[in-house]
Short mmCIF file of the C-alpha atoms (twelve columns), coordinates in Angstrom:
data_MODEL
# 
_entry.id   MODEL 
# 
loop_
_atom_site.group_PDB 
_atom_site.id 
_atom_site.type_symbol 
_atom_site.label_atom_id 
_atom_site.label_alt_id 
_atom_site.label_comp_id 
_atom_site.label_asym_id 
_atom_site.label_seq_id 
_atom_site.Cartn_x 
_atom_site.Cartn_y 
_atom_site.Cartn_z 
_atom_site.pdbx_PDB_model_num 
ATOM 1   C CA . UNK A 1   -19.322 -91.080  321.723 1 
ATOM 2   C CA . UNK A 2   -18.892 -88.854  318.538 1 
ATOM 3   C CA . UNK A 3   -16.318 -86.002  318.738 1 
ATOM 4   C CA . UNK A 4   -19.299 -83.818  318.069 1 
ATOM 5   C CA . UNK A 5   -21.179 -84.895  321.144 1 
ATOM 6   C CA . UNK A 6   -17.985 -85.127  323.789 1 
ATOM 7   C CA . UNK A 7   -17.912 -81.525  321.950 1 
ATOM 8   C CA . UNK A 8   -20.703 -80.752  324.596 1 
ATOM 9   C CA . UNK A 9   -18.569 -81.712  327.778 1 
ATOM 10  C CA . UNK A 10  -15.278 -80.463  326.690 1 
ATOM 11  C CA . UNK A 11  -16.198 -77.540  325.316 1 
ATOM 12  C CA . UNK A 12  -14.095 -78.420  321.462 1 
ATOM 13  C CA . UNK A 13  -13.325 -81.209  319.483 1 
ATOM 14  C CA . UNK A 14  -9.641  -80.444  319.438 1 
ATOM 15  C CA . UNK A 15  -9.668  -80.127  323.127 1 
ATOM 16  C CA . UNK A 16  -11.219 -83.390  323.621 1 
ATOM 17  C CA . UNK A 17  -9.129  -85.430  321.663 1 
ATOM 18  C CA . UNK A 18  -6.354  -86.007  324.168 1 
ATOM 19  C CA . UNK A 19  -9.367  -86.720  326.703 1 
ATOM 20  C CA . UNK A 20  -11.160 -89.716  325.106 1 
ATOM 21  C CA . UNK A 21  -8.486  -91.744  324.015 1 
ATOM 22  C CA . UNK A 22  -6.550  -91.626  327.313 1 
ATOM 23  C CA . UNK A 23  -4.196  -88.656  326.841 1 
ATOM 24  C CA . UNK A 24  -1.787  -90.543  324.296 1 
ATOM 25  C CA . UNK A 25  -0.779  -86.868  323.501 1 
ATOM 26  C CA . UNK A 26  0.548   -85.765  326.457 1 
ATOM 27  C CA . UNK A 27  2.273   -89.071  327.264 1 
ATOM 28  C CA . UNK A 28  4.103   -88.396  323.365 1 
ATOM 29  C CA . UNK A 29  4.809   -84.966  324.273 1 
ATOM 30  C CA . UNK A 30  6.040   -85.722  327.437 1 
ATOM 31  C CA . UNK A 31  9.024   -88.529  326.184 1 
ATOM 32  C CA . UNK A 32  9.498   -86.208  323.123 1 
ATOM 33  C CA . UNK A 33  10.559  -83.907  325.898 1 
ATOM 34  C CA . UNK A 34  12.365  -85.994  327.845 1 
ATOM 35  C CA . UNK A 35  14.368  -87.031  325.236 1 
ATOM 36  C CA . UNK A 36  14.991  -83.390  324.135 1 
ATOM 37  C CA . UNK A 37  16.319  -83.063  327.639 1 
ATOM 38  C CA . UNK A 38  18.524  -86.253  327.646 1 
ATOM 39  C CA . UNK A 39  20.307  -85.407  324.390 1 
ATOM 40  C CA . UNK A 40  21.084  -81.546  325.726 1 
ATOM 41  C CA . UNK A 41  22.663  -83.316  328.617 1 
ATOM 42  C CA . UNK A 42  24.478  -85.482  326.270 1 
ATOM 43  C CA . UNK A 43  25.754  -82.744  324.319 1 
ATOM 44  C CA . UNK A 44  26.990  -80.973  326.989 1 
ATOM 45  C CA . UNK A 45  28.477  -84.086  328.932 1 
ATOM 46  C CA . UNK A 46  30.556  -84.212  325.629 1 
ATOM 47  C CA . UNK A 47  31.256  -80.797  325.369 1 
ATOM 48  C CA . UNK A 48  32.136  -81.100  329.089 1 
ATOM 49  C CA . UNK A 49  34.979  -83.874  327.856 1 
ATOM 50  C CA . UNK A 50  36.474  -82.585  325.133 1 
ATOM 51  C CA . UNK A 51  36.993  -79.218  327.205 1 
ATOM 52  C CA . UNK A 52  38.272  -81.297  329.516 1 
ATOM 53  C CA . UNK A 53  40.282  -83.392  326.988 1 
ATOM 54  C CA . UNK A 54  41.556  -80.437  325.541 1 
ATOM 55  C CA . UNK A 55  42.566  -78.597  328.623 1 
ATOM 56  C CA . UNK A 56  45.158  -81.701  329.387 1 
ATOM 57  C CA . UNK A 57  46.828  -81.824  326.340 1 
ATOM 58  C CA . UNK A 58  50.504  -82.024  326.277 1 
ATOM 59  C CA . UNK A 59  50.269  -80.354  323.060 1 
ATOM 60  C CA . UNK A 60  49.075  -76.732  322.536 1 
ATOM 61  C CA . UNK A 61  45.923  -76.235  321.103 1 
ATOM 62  C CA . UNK A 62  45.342  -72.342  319.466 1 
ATOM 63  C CA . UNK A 63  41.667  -71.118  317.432 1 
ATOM 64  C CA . UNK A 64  42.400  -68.536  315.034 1 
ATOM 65  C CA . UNK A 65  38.645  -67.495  313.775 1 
ATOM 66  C CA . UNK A 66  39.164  -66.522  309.703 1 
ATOM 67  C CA . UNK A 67  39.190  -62.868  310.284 1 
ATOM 68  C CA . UNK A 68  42.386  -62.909  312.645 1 
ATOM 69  C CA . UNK A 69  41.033  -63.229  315.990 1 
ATOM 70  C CA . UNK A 70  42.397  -65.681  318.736 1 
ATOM 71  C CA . UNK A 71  39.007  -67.414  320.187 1 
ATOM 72  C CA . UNK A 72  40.717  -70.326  322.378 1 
ATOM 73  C CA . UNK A 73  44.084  -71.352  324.123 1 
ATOM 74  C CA . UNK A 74  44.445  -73.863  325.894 1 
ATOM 75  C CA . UNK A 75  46.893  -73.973  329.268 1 
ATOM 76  C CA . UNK A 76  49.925  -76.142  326.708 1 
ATOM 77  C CA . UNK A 77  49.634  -73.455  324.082 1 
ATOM 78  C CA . UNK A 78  49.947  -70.513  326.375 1 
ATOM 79  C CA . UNK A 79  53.110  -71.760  328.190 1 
ATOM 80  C CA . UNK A 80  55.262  -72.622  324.537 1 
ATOM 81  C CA . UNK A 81  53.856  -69.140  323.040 1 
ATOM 82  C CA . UNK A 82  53.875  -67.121  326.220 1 
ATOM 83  C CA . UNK A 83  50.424  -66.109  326.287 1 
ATOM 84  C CA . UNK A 84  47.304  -66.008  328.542 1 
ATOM 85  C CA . UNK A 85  44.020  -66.686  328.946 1 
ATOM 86  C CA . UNK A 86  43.030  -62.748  328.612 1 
ATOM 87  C CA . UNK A 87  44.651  -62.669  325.196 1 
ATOM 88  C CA . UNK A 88  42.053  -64.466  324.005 1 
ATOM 89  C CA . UNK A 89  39.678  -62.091  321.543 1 
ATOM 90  C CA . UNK A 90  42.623  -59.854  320.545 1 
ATOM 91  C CA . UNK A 91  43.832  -60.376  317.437 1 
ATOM 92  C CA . UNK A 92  46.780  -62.628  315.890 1 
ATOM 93  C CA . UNK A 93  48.675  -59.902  314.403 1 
ATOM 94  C CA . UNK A 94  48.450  -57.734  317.468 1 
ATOM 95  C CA . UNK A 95  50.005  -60.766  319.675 1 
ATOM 96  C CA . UNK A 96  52.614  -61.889  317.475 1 
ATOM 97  C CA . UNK A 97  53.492  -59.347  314.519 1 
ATOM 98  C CA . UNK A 98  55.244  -57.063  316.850 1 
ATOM 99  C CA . UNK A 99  57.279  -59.984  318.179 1 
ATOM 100 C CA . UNK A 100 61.332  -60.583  317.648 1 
ATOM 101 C CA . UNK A 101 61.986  -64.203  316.520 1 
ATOM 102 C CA . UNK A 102 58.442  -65.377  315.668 1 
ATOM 103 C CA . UNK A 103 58.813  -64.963  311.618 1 
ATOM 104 C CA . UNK A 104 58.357  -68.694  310.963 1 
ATOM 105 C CA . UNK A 105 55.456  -69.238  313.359 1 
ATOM 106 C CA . UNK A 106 53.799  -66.128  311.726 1 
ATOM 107 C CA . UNK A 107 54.292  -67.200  308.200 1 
ATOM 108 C CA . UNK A 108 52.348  -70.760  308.809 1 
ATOM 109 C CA . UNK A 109 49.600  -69.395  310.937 1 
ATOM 110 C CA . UNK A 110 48.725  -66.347  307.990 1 
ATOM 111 C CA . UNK A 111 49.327  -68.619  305.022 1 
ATOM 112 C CA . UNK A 112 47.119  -70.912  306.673 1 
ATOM 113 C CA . UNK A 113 44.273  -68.223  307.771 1 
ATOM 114 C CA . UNK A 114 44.644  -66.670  304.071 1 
ATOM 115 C CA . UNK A 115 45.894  -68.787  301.496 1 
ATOM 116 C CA . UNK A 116 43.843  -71.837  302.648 1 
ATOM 117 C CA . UNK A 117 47.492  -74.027  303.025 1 
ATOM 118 C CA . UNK A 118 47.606  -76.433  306.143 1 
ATOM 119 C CA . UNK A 119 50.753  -78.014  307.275 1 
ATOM 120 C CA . UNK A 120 51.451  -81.392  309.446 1 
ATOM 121 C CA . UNK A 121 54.658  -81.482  311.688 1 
ATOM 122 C CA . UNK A 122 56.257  -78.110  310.150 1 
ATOM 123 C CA . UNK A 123 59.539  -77.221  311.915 1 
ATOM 124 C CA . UNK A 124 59.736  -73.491  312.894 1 
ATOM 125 C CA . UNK A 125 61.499  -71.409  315.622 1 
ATOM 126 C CA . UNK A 126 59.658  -69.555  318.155 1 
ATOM 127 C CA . UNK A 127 61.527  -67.411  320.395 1 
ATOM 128 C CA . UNK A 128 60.412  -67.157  323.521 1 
ATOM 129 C CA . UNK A 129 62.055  -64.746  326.796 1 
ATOM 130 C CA . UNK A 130 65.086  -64.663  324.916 1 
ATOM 131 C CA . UNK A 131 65.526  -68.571  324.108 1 
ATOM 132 C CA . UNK A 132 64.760  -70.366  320.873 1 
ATOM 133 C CA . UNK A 133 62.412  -72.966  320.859 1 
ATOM 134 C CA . UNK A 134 61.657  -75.362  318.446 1 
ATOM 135 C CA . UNK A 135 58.225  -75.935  317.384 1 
ATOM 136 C CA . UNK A 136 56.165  -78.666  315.374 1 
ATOM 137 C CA . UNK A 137 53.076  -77.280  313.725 1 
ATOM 138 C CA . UNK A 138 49.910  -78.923  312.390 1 
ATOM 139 C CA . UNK A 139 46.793  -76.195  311.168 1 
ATOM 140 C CA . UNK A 140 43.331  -77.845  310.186 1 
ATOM 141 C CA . UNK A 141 39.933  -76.193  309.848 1 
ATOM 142 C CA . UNK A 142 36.950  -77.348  311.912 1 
ATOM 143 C CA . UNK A 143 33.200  -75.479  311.240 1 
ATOM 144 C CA . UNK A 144 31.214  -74.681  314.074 1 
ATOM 145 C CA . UNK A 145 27.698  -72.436  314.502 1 
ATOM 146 C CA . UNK A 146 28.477  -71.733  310.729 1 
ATOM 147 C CA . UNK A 147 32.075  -70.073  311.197 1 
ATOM 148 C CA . UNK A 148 35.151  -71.469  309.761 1 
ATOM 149 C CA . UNK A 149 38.043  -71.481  312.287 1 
ATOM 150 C CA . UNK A 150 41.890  -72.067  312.179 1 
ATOM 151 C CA . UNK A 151 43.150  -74.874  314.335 1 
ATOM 152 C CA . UNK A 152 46.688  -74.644  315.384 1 
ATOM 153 C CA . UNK A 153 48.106  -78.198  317.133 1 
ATOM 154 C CA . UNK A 154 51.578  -77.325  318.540 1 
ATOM 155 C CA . UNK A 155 54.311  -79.567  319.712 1 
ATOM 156 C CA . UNK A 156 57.546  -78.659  321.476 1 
ATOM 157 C CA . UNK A 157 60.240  -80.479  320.361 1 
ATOM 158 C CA . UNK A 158 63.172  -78.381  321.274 1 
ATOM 159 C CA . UNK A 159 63.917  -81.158  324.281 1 
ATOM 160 C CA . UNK A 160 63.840  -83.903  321.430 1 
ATOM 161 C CA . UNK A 161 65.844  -81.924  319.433 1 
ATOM 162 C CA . UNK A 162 68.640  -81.269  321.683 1 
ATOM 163 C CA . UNK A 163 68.687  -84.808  322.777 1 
ATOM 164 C CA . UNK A 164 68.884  -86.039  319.309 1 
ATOM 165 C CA . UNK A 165 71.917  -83.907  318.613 1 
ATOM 166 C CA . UNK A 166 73.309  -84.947  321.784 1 
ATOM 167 C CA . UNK A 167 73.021  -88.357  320.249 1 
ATOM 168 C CA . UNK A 168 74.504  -87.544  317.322 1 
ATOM 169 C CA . UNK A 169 77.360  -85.539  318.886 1 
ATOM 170 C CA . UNK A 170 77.812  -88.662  321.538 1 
ATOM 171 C CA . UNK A 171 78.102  -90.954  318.233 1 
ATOM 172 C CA . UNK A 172 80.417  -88.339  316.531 1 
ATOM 173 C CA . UNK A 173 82.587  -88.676  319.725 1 
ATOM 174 C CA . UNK A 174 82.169  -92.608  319.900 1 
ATOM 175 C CA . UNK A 175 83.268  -92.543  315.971 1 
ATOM 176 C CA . UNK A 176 86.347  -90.603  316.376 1 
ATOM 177 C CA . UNK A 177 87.462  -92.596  319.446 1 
ATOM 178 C CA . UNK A 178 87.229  -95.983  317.337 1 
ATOM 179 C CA . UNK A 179 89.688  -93.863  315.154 1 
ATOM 180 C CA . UNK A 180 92.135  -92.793  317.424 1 
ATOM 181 C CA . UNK A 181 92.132  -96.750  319.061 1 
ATOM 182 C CA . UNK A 182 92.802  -97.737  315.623 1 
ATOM 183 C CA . UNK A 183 95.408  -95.280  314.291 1 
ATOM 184 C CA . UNK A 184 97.273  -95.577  318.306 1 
ATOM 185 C CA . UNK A 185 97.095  -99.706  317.566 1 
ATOM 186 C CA . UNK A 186 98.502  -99.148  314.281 1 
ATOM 187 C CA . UNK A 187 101.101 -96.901  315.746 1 
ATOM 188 C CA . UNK A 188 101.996 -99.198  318.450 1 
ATOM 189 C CA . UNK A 189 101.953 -102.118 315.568 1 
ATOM 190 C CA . UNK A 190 104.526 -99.677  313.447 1 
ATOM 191 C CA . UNK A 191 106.680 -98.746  316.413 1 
ATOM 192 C CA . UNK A 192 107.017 -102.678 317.641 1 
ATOM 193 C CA . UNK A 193 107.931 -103.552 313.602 1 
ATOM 194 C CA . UNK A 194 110.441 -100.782 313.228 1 
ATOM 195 C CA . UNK A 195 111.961 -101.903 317.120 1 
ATOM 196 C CA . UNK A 196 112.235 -105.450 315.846 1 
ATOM 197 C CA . UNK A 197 113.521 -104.353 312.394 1 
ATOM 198 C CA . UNK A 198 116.235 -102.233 314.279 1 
ATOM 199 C CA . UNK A 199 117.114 -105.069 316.482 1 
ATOM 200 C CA . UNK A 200 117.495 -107.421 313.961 1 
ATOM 201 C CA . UNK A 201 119.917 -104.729 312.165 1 
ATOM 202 C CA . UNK A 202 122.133 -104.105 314.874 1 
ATOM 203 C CA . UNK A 203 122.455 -107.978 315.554 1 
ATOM 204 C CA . UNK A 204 123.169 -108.383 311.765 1 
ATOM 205 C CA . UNK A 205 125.497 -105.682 311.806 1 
ATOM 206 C CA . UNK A 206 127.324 -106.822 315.063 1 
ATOM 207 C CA . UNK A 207 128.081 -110.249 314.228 1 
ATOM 208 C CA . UNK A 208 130.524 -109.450 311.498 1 
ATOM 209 C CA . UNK A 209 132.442 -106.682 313.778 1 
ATOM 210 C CA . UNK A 210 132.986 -108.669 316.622 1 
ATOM 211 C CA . UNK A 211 134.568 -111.833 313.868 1 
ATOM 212 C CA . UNK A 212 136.858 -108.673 312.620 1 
ATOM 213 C CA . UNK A 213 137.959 -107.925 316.541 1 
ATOM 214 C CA . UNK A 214 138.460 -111.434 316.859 1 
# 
């Protein structure tokens, strides 16, 4: 049967396309779709586990967009810079600016949002209800729906830090007793030599008195 003639029954050519040659279309359209739908659910089962991945972080995690706004926190990064989830949206200079003791931290994040510089592992203090804290930044940029955005990885390192100079006070300490043992040996060793030296003296000097007396 021409196209023309099945034309008659279907009413159009284009119409009857999918109709003689067993719907091929629709099966097509119907896996294109399908597949459409399996990919969304892909993405979002990944979005799902980074969120997820993310949200357990030891470290802190902070999103500066490029025109000063904070756009994500996540529950790490709030509890080192003493912030919560309803500061997100506001903007970086209105959070921290205004703050005593957060110089250092300010510096990186700015020269990072405006003079393009990333860091890894920069040391600054970050003080924090009245304590200072010591902080390890690392800034990146990621690119999403077309938008640049500041990535802020934060570690707190102010236990590490005061166990290290524990160490190195507890070596200090181990040091100077290995000196003392060593000078109070030598002492000891000095006091016994001068003892024996004195005894040998007075023997030496006793011997000749008592032939005299006799």
């Amino acid at each position: 049967m021409s196209i023309k003639k099945a034309g008659i029954f279907c009413g159009s050519a284009k119409n009857c396309r999918g109709k003689i040659s067993g719907e091929p279309l629709k099966d097509s359209q119907q896996d294109s779709r399908r597949q459409r739908g399996i990919w969304r659910m892909e993405q979002n089962s990944f979005q799902d586990l980074y969120r997820e991945i993310v949200t357990n972080l030891l470290e802190g995690v902070m999103v500066i967009s490029m025109n000063g706004r904070i756009t994500m926190l996540n529950p790490a990064a709030e509890h080192m810079l003493g912030l919560t989830q309803e500061d997100i949206g506001d903007s970086f200079i209105n959070k921290f600016l205004t703050r005593e003791g957060t110089d250092d931290f300010n510096e990186v994040i700015l020269d990072t949002i405006y003079e393009k510089e990333k860091v890894s592992d920069m040391p600054v203090n970050y003080v924090l209800e009245g304590k200072i804290r010591n902080l390890s930044l690392t800034t990146s940029y990621i690119q999403s729906d077309g938008e640049k955005s500041v990535v802020v990885v934060i570690d707190d390192v102010t236990e590490l830090n005061e166990l290290r100079d524990a160490r190195t006070a507890l070596d200090r300490i181990r040091k100077l007793n290995k000196e003392y043992e060593k000078a109070k040996n030598e002492a000891v060793m000095a006091n016994e030599a001068k003892s024996l030296f004195l005894s040998n003296m007075s023997h030496e000097i006793r011997t000749p008195i008592n032939g005299c007396l006799a």
